[in-house]
FIZA-353677 format. One record per residue: x, y, z of N, C-alpha, C in turn. Coordinates in steps of 0.001 Angstrom, whole numbers, padded with zeros to 6 digits, always signed. Example, Ala and Ser with C-alpha at 12.3 -4.5 7.8 and 13.67 -1.06 7.14 Angstrom:
+013190-005690+007800+012300-004500+007800+013200-003300+007800/+012850-002250+007080+013670-001060+007140+012900+000030+007870/
This chain:
+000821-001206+000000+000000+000000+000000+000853+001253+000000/+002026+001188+000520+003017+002298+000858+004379+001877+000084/+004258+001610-001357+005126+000846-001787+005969+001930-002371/+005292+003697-002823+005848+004508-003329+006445+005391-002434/+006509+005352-000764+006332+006465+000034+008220+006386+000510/+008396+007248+000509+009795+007622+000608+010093+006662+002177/+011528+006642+002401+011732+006172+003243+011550+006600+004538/+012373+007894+004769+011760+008919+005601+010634+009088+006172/+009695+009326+005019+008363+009125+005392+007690+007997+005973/+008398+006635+005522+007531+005813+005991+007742+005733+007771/+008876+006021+007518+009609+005578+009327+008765+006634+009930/+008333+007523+009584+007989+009115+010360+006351+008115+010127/+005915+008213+009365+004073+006974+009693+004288+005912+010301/+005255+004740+010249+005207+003798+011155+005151+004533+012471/+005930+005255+013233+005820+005458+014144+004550+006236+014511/+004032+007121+014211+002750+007609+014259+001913+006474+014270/+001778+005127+013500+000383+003890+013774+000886+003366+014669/+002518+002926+015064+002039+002613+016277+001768+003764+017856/+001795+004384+017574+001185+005365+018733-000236+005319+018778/-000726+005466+017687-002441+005053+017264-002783+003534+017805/-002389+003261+017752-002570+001535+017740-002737+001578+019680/-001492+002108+020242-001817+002606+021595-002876+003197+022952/-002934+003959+021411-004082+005301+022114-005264+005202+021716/-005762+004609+020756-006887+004568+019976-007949+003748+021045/-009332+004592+020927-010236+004023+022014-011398+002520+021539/-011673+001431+022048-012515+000985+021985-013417+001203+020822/-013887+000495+019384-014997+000478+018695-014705+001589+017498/-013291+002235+017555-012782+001893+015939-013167+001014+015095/-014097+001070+014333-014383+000141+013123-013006-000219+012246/-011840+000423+012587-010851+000428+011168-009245+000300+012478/-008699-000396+011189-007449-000925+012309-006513+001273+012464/-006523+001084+013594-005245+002460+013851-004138+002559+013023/-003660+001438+012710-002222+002074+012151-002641+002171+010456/-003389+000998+010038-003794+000828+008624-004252+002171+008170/-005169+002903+009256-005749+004213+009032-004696+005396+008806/-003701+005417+009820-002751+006422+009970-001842+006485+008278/-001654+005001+008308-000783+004818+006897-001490+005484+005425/-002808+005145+005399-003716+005666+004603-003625+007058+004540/-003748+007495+005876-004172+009086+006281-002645+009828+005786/-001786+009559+006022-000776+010359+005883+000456+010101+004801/-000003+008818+004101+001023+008630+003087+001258+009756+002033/+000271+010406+001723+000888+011252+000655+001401+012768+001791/+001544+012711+002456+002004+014034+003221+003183+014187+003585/+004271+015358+003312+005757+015267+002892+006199+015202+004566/+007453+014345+004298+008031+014438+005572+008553+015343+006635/+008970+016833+005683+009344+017801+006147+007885+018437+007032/+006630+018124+007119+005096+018459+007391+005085+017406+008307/+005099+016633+008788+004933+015553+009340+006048+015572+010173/+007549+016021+010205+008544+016391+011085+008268+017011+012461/+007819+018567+011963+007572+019093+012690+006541+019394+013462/+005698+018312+013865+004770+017563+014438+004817+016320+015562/+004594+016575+016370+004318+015255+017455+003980+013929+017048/+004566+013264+017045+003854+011367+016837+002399+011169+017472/+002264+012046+019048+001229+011902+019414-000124+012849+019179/-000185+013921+018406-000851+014871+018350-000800+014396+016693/-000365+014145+016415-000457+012954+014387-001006+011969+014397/-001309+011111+015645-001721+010358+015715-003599+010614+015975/-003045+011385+016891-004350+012099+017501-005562+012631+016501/-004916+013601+015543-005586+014105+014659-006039+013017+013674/-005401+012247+013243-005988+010595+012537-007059+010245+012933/-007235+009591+014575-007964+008939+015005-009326+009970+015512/-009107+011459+015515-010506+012270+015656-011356+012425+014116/-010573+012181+013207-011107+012157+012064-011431+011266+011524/-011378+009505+012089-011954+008763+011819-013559+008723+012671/-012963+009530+014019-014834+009018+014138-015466+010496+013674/-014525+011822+013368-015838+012371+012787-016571+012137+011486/-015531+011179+010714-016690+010320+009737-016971+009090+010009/-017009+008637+010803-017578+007154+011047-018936+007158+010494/-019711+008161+011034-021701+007891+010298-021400+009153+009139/-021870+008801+007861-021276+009585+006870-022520+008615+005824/-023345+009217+005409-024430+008815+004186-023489+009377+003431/-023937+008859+001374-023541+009431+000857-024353+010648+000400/-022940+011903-000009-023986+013115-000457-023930+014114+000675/-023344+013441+001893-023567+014025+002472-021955+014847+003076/-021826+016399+003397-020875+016649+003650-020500+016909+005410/-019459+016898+005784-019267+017041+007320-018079+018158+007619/-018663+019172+008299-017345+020593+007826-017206+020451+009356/-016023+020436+010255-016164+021090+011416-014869+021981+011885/-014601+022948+011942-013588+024090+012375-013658+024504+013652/-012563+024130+014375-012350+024386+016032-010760+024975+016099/-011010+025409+017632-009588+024889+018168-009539+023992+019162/-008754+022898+018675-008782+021631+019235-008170+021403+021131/-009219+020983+021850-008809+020789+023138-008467+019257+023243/-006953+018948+023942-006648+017566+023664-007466+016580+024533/-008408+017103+026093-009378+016477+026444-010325+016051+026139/-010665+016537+024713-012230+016495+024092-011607+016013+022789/-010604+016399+022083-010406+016219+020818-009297+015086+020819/-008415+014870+021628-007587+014095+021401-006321+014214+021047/-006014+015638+020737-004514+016121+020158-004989+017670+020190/-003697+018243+020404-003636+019562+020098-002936+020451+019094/-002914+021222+019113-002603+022289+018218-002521+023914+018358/-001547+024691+018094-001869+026102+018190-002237+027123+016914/-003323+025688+016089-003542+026610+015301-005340+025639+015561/-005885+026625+014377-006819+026010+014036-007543+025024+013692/-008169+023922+013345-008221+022930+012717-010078+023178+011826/-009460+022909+010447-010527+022540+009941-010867+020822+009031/-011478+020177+009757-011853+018956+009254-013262+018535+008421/-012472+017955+007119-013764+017568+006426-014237+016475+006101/-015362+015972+005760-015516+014386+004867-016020+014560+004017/-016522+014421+002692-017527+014265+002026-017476+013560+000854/-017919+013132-000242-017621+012089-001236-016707+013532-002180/-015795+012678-002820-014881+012776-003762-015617+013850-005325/-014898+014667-005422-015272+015834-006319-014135+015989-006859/-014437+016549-008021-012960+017499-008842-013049+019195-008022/-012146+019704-007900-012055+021178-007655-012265+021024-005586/-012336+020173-005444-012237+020444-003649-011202+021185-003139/-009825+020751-003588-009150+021115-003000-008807+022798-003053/-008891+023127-004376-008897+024341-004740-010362+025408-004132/-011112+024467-004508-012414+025492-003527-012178+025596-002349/-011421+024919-001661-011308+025113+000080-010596+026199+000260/-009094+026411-000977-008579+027019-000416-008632+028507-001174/-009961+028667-001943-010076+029918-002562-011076+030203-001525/-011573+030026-000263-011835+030589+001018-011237+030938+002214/-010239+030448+002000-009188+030657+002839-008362+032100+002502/-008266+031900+001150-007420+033100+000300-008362+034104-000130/-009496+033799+000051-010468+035313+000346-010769+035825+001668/-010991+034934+002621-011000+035534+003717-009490+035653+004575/-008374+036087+003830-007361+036280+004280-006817+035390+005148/-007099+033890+005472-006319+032994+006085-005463+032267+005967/-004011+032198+006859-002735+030836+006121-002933+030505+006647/-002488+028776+005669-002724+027700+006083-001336+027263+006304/-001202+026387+007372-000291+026245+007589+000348+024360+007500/-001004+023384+007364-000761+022166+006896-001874+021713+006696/-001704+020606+005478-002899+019898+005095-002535+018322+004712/-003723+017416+005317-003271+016071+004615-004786+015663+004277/-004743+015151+002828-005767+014763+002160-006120+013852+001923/-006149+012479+002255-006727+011292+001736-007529+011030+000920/-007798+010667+000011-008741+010331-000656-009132+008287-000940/-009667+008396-000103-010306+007057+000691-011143+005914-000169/-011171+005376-000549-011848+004222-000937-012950+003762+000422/-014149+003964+000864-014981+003930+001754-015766+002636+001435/-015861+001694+001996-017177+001096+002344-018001+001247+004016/-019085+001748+003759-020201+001879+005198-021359+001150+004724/-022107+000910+005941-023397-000275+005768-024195+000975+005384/-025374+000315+005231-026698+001264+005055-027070+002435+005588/-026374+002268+007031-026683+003488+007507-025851+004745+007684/-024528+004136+006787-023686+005301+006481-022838+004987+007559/-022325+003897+008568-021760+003527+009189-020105+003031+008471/-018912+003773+009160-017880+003262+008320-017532+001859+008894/-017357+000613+007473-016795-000149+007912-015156-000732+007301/-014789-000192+006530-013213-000146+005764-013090+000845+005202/-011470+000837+004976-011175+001695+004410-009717+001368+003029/-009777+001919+002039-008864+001244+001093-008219+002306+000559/-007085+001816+000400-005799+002694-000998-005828+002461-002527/-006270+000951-002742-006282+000795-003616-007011-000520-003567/-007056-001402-004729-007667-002788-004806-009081-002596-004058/-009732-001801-004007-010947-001824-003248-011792-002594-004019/-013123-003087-003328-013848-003907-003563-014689-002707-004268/-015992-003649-004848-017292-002317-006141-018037-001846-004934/-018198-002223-004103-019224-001167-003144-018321+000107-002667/-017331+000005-002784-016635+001117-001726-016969+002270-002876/-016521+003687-001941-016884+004733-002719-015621+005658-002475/-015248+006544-003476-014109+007590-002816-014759+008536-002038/-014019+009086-001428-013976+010263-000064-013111+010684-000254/-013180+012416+000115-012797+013165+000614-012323+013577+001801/-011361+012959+002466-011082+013796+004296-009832+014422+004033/-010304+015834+004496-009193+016798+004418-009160+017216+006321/-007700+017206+006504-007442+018492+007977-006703+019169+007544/-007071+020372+007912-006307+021558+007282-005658+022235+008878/-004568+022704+009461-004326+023589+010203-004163+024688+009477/-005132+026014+010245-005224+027507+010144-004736+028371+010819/-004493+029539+010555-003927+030341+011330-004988+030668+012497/-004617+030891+014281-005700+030720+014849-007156+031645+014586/-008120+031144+014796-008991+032104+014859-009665+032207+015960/-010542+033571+016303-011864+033341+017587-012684+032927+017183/-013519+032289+018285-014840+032028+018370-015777+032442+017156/-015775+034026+016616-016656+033989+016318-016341+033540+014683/-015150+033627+014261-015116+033311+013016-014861+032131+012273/-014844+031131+013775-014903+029781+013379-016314+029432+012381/-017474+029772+013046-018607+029576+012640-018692+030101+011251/-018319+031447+011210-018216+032141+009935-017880+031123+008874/-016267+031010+009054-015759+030332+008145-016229+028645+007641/-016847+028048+008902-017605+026885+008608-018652+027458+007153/-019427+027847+007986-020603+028480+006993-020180+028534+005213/-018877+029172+005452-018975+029520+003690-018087+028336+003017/-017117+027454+004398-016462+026309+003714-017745+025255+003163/-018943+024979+003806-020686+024581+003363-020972+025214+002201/-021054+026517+002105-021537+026878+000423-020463+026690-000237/-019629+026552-000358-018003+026475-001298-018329+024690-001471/-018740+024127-000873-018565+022705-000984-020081+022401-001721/-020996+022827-001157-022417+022906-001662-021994+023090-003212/-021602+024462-003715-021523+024800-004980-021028+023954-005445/-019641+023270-005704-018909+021898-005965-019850+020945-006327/-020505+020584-005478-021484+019738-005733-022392+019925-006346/-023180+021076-006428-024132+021439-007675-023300+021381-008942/-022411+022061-008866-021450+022519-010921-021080+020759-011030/-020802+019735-009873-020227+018414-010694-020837+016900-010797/-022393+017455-009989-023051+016327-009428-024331+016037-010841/-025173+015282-010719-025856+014729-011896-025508+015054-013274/-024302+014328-013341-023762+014664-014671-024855+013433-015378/-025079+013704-016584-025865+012598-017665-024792+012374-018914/-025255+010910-019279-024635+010304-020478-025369+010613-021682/-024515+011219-022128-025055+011639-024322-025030+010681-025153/-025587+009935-025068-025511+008730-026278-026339+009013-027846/-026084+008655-028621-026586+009154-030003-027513+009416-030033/-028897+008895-029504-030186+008972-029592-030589+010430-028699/-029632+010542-028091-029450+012189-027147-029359+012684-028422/-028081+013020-028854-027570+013648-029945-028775+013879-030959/-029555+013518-031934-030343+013000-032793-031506+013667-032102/-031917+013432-030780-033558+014241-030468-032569+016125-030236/-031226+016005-029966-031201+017483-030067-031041+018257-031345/-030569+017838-032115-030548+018442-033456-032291+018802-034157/-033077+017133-033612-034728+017425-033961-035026+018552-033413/-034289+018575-031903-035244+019933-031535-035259+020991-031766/-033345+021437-032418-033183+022787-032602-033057+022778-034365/-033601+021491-034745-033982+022361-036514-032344+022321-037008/-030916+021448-036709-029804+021619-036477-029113+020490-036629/-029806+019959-038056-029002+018443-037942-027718+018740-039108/-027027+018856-038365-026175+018720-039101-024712+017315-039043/-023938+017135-039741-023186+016732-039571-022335+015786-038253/-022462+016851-037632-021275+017139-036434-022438+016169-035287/-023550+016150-035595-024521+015443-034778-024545+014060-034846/-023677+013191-035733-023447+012005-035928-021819+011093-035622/-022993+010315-035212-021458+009286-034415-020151+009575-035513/-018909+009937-035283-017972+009538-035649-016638+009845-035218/-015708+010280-035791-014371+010815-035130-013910+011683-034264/-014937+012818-034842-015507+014392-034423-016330+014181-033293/-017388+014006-033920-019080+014370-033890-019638+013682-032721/-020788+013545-032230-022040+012508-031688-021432+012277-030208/-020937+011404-030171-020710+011355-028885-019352+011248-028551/-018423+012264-029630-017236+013016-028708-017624+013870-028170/-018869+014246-027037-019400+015313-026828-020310+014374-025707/-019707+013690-024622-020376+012564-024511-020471+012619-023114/-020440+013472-022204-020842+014175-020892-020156+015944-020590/-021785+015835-020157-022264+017448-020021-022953+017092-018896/-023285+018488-017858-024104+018172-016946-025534+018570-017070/-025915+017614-016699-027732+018114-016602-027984+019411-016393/-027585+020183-015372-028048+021154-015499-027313+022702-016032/-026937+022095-017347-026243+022770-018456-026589+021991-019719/-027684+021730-020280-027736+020734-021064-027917+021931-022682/-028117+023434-022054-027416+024289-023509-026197+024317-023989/-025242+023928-022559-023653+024029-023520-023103+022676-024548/-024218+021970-024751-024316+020827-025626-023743+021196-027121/-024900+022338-027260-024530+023068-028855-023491+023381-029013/-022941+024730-027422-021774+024778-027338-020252+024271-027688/-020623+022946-027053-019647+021950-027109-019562+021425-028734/-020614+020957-029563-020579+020999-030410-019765+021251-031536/-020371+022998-031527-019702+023704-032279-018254+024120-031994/-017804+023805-030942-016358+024242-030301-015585+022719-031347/-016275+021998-031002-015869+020669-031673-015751+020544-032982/-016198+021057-033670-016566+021526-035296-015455+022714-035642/-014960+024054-035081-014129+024577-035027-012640+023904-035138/-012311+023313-033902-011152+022737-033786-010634+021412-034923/-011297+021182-034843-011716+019816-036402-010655+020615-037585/-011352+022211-037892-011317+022372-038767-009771+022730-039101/
């Protein structure tokens, strides 16, 4: 699973799972260290240095149970400053933790809120998870790769922030929710264009031309658009017909 991860790095995560493996409480659905390895393999060693084994560990294992119940669709934003009695690890910065299913542009939408509301960030580790949970959105594995067809990708990001108060924790929750909301509207019910798509749109706009039929170009090189953009079809089209030429 960690077959690409520098050496450095790996020694700096072994030691972090087993500290997890230690500390980790009762009714973890997911083994501690398997998680930690997951959680932090792509995160550079020089980030992971200057960090505690136990407060790395810590932050792992609070972010497995704040997605443990996780439907899909559904997103989980929470921004604190972390108390190690309640949270499990500390920090003198901020923490913002997320879950939600796997999108294009997350990472960049998170941090074009950050960079509007004037905040540095000061570390981030991103997993992107292979999930299986039962029905009720309960996590029960977690994968790198080779995952089985039920599992789904995820999103868990922790971000440390520069600190904030009280009141702008909430703030900033709030608009990291519409920033993620929007994401999900611009990339969610995308639909498949298959010819018979193609063919009732040309009927409709009086527009059969050419470029509307299966082939090199045409028909369904034009073969997802999202539902709720189903005018930039023509668009696409004709952009397609241009470049051809």
């Amino acid at each position: 699973m960690l077959g690409n991860v520098p050496a450095e790095r790996l020694k700096i995560i072994e030691g972090i799972a087993a500290r997890a493996t230690r500390s980790a409480k009762r009714g973890l659905p997911v083994s501690p260290a398997d998680l930690v390895r997951a959680y932090y393999h792509g995160v550079a060693e020089e980030d992971l240095g200057l960090r505690s084994t136990e407060n790395l560990a810590g932050a792992a294992l609070f972010h497995a149970r704040l997605a443990n119940v996780r439907r899909h669709g559904q997103t989980i934003v929470r921004v604190f400053n972390p108390d190690p009695a309640r949270d499990g690890f500390d920090s003198p910065n901020t923490i913002v933790a997320l879950a939600t299913d796997d999108m294009p542009f997350l990472v960049d939408s998170v941090g074009i809120v950050f960079t509007q509301n004037g905040i540095k960030v000061h570390f981030i580790a991103h997993p992107v998870l292979m999930v299986e949970r039962d029905g009720r959105g309960r996590l029960k594995a977690h994968h790198l790769e080779n995952s089985p067809a039920d599992a789904r990708p995820e999103s868990w990001q922790f971000i440390e922030v520069e600190r904030l108060d009280e009141q702008r924790l909430e703030t900033l929750r709030d608009k990291l929710l519409q920033s993620l909301d929007d994401v999900a509207c611009a990339t969610g019910d995308w639909m498949q264009i298959d010819q018979s798509r193609v063919d009732a749109f040309a009927a409709a706009t009086l527009d059969d031309q050419w470029i509307h039929r299966a082939g090199p170009v045409g028909g369904l090189q034009a073969a997802h658009l999202p539902e709720v953009d189903r005018h930039a079809l023509k668009l696409a089209i004709t952009l397609d017909q241009v470049i051809s030429e």
